[in-house]
C-alpha positions in Angstrom: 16.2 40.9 -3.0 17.4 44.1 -0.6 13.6 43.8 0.8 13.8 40.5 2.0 17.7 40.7 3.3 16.0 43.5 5.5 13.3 41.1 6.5 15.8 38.5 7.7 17.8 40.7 9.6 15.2 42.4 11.3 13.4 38.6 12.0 16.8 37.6 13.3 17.5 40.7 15.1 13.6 40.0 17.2 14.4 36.6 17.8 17.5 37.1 19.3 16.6 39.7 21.6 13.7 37.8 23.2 16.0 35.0 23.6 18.4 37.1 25.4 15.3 38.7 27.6 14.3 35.2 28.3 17.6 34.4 29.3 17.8 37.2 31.6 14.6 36.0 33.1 16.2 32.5 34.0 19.7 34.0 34.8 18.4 35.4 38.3 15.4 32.9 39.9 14.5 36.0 42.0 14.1 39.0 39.3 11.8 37.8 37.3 9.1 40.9 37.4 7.5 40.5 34.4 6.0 37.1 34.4 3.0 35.1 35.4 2.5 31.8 36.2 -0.8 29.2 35.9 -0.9 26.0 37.2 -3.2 23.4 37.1 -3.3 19.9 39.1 -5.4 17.1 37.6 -6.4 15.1 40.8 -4.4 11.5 40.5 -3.5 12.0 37.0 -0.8 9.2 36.6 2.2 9.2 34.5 1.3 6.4 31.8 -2.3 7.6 31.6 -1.7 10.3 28.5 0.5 7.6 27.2 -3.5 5.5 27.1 -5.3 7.9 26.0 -6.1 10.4 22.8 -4.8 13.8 24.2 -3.2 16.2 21.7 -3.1 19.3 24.0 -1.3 17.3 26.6 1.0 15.8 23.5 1.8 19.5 22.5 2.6 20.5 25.3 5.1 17.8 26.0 6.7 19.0 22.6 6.6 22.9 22.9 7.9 22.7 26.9 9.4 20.5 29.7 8.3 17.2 30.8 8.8 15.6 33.6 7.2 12.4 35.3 7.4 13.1 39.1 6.8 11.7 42.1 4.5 12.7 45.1 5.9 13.7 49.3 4.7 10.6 51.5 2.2 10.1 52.1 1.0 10.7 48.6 -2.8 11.7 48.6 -4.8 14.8 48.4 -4.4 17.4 50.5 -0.7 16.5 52.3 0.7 16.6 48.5 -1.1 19.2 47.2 -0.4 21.5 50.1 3.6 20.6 49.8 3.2 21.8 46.4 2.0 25.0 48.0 4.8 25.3 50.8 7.9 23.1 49.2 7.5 21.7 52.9 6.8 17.9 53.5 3.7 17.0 55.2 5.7 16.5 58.5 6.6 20.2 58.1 3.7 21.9 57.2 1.4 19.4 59.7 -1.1 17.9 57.0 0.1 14.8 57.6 -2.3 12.8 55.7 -6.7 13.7 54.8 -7.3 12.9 58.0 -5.4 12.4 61.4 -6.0 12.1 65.1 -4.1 15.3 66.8 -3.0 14.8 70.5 -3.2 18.3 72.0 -6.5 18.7 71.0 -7.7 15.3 71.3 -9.9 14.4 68.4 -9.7 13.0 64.9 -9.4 15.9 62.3 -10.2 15.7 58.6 -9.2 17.8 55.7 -12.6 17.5 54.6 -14.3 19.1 57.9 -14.4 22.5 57.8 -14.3 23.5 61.1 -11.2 21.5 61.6 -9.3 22.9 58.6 -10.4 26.6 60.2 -8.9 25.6 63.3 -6.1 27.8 64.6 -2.5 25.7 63.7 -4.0 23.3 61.6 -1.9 24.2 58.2 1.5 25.6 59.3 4.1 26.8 56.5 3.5 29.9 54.0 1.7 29.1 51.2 3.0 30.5 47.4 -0.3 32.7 47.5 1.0 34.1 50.6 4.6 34.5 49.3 3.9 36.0 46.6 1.2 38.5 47.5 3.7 39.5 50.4 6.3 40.7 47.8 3.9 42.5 45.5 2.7 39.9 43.2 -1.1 39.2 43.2 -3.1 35.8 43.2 -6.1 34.1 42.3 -6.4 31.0 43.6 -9.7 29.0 42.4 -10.3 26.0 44.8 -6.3 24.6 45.3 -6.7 22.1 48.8 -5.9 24.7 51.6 -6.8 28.0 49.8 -10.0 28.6 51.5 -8.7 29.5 55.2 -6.2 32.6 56.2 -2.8 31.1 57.0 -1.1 33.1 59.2 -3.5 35.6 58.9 -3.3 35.9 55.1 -5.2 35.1 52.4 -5.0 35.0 48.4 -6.8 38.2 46.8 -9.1 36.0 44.9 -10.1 32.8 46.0 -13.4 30.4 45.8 -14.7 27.9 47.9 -14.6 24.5 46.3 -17.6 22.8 44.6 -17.7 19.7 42.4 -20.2 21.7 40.4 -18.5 24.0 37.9 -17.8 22.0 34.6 -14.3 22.0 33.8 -15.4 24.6 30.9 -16.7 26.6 33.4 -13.3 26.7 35.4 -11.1 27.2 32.5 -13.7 30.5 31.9 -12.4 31.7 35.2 -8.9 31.7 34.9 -9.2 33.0 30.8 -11.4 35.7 32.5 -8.8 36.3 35.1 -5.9 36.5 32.5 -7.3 38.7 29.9 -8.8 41.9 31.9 -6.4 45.1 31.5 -2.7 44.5 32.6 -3.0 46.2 35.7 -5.6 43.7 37.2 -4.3 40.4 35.6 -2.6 38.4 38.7 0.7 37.1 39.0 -0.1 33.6 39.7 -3.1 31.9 38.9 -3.6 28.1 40.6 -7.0 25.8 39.4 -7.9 22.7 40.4 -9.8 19.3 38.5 -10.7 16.5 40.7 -10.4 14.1 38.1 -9.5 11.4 36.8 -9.2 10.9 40.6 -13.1 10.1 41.4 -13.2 8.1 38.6 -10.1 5.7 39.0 -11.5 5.3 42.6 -14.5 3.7 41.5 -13.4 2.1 38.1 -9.6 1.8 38.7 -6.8 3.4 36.9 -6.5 1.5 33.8 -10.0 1.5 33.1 -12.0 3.0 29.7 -13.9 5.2 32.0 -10.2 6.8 33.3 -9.5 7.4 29.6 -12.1 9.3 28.9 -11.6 11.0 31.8 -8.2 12.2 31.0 -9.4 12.8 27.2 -12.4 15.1 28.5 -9.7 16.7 30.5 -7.4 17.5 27.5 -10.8 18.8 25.6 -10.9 21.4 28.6 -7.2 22.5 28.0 -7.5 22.6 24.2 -10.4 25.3 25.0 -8.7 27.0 27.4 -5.1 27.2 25.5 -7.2 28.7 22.1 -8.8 31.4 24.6 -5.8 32.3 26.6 -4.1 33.7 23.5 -6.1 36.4 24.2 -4.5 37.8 27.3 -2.5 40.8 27.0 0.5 39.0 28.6 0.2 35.6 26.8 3.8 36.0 26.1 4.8 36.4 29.6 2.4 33.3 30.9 4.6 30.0 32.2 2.0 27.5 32.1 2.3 25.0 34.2 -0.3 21.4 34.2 0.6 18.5 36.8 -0.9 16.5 39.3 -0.7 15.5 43.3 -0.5 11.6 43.2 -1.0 8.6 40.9 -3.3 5.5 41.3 -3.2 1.9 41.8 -5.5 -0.9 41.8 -6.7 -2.6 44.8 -9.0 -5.9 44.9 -11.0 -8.6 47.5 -7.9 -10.4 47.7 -5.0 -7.7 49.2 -6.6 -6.9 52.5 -5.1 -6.9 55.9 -7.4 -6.9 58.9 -5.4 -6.3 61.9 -8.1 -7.3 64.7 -7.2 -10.6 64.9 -3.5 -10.0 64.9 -3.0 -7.3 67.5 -4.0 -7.3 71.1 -7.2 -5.1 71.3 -7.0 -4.2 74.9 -3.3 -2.6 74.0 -4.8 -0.6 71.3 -5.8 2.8 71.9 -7.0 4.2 69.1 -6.7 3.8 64.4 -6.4 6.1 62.1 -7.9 5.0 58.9 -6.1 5.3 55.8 -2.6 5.1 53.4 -1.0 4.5 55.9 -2.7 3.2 58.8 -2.1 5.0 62.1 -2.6 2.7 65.4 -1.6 3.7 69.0 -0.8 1.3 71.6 0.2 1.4 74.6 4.3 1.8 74.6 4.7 -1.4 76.8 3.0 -3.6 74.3 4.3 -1.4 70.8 7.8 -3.6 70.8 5.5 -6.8 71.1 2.7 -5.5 67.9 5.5 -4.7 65.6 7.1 -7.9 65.9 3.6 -9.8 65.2 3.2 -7.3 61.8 6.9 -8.0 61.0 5.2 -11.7 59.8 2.4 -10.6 58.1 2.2 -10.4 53.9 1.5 -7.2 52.2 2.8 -4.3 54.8 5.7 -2.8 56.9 5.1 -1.7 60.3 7.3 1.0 62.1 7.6 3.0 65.1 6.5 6.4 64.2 10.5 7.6 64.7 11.9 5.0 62.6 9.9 4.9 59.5 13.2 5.1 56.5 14.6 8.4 55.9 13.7 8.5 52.4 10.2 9.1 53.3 10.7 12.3 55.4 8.2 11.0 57.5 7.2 10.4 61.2 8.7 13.3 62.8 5.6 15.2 63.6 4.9 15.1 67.7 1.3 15.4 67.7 -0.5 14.1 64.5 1.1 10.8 63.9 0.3 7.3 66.2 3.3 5.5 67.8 2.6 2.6 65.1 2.6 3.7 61.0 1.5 0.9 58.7 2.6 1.6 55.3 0.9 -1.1 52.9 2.2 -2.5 50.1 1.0 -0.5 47.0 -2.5 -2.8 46.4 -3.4 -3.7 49.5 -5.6 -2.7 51.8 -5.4 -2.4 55.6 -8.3 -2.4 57.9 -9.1 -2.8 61.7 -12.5 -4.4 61.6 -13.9 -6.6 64.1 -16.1 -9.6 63.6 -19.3 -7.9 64.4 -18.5 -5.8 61.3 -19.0 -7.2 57.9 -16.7 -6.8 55.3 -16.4 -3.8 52.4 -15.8 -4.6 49.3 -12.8 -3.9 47.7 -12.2 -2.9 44.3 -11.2 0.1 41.7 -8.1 2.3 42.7 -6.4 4.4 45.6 -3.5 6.0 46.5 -1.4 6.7 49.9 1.2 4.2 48.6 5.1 4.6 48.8 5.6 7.6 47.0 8.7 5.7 45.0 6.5 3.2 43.2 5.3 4.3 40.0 1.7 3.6 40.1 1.9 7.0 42.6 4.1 8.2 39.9 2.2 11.5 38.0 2.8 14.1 34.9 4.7 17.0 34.9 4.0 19.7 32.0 5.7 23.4 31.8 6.0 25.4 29.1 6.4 29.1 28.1 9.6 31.7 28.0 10.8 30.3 31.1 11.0 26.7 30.3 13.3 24.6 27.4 11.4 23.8 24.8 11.3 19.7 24.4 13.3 18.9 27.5 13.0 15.8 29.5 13.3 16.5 32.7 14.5 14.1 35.2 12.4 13.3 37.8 11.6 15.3 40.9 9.4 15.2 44.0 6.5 17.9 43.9 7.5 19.8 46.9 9.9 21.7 45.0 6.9 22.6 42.7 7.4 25.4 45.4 10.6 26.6 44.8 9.5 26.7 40.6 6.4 29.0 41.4 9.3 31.4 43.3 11.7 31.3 40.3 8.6 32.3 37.8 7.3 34.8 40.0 10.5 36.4 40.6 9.9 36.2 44.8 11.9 35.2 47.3 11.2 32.0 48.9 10.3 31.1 52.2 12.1 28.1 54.6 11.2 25.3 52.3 12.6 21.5 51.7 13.0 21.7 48.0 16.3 21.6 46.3 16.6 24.0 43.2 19.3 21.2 41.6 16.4 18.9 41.3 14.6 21.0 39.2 16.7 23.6 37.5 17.9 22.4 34.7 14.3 22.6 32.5 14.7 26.3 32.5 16.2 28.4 30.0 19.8 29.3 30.7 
């Protein structure tokens, strides 16, 4: 009976103490030395689509950690929301405006997806986590996040890789476990990875589609893997795991498209910029004139760049945005497509939609000693995924548009 009394109290004794160093770890979002962070983003993995699918990894993770369904900067695709993640800036702040845009001083259409244009001097602005953290001692290894593959501002993660759609997600997963589980001294701070899927996939299928499903349920296969071989690690105590995504989906069909040829003046129009949303320059005297013609027309909402709603934190950019934004009602599609051209067809899923519907609504999944254990978070907006990578890593952040009281409360007290 003595033997097990002394088993209890020592049981109790170890539990309370790593509650109280856990707690110190959350007491001070910039002292926390001894941790390390991994994130994942699962391109256009929407909110409900766990909720559709058979994914127990995803389901324990909900139950051992914080969840959260969140919601993307405007405009929500790719690389503008995955590279606010990065800074905690909005895409008018850090200059990725949207995957591609038409900039002014140099005078030519630039693409995310060019890479001569994304090695262009001033084309990301902002300091990346990698950069923050290495610069205050922490190391990073950043396998194929949008934006890692260029210095920015002359810096650059210690590990990164250029992207490829070619590594299985197996193969990934084999990077970061290989990353996390070499002597302490080499394992990195922060370690960020990247899926593009279910994104492909609900382009061409659509985001409640069987093919999505298994999608997200080869996903959760991958984390299952990786979560058994991460135990591993020396430091697998100390890891905050951390799995979300960039944007959500929504369907789009033959039957939501805007073509604005016919409805605007095509001598006044200088130049489009393809995409959610649709950029168009006109000439200023005939702007007041085009805006009034799109007020009538089903299925968008037309502003001057300077007077697109507050909420959206969007527009204020002076060299990457048209006079004209067209932000389309989530499902439809705009184009600017003259007679001569024939039609696309329309169908499956996209994004670029207000970032407050919920189709572009995505998951939110953190858990280790940093992070209450079943806690609903309420919703946030993924720039501040910034300001939660600096309160794991224990570094201080740079200027930034996140707001720690959106996000805090998930975190052990």
């Amino acid at each position: 009976m003595k033997r097990i009394l002394i088993f209890v109290l020592l049981l109790l004794t170890s539990c309370s103490t790593a509650r109280k160093a856990v707690r110190n770890v959350a007491e001070n979002p910039y002292d926390n030395d001894n941790q390390y962070v991994i994130i994942l983003s699962m391109d256009a993995f929407r909110w409900d689509l766990a909720d559709r699918a058979n994914t127990p990894t995803l389901d324990s993770l909900k139950r051992v950690g914080s969840y959260a369904e969140i919601y993307p900067v405007y405009p929500s695709n790719t690389f503008p929301s995955h590279y606010s993640m990065a800074t905690g800036l909005y895409p008018d702040h850090h200059g990725v405006v949207n995957n591609g845009f038409f900039d002014k001083v140099l005078g030519r259409q630039m693409s995310v997806f060019d890479k001569e244009d994304t090695a262009t001097e001033g084309f990301w602005s902002g300091d990346p986590i990698w950069n923050t953290a290495e610069r205050q001692g922490r190391t990073a290894n950043i396998f194929m996040w949008p934006g890692s593959e260029v210095p920015i501002g002359g810096h650059q993660a210690t590990v990164w890789t250029v992207y490829s759609d070619e590594p299985t997600y197996r193969q990934r997963a084999d990077w970061v476990i290989d990353a996390m589980t070499r002597p302490v001294e080499e394992i990195p701070n922060l370690v960020m990875w990247y899926f593009e899927e279910p994104d492909g996939t609900m382009h061409r299928h659509g985001p409640t589609s069987q093919e999505a499903i298994a999608q997200a349920e080869h996903i959760d296969s991958t984390l299952r893997y990786f979560f058994w071989k991460i135990r591993q690690s020396p430091v697998f105590d100390r890891i905050n795991f951390i799995v979300t995504a960039d944007h959500g989906m929504s369907e789009v069909s033959n039957d939501r498209i805007v073509n604005l040829y016919p409805l605007l003046d095509s001598t006044q129009v200088i130049r489009t910029v393809s995409g959610n949303p649709f950029g168009v320059e006109v000439t200023e005297e005939y702007a007041d004139t085009a805006l009034r013609q799109l007020a009538k027309i089903k299925g968008l909402k037309a502003y001057r760049r300077e007077m697109i709603p507050a909420q959206y934190n969007y527009g204020s950019h002076p060299t990457r945005l048209t006079n004209i934004i067209i932000m389309p009602e989530t499902g439809w599609t705009i184009e600017y497509r003259s007679p001569a051209t024939p039609p696309r067809n329309i169908s499956g899923g996209t994004h670029g939609f207000d970032c407050f519907d919920r189709d572009m609504h995505m998951v939110f999944y953190g858990s280790g000693p940093a992070f209450r254990k079943g806690f609903t978070q309420r919703p946030f907006q993924n720039q501040n995924m910034y300001i939660i990578l600096c309160h794991l890593l224990g570094v201080k952040p740079s200027p930034n548009d996140c707001d720690w009281n959106a996000v805090g409360k998930m975190f052990v007290e």
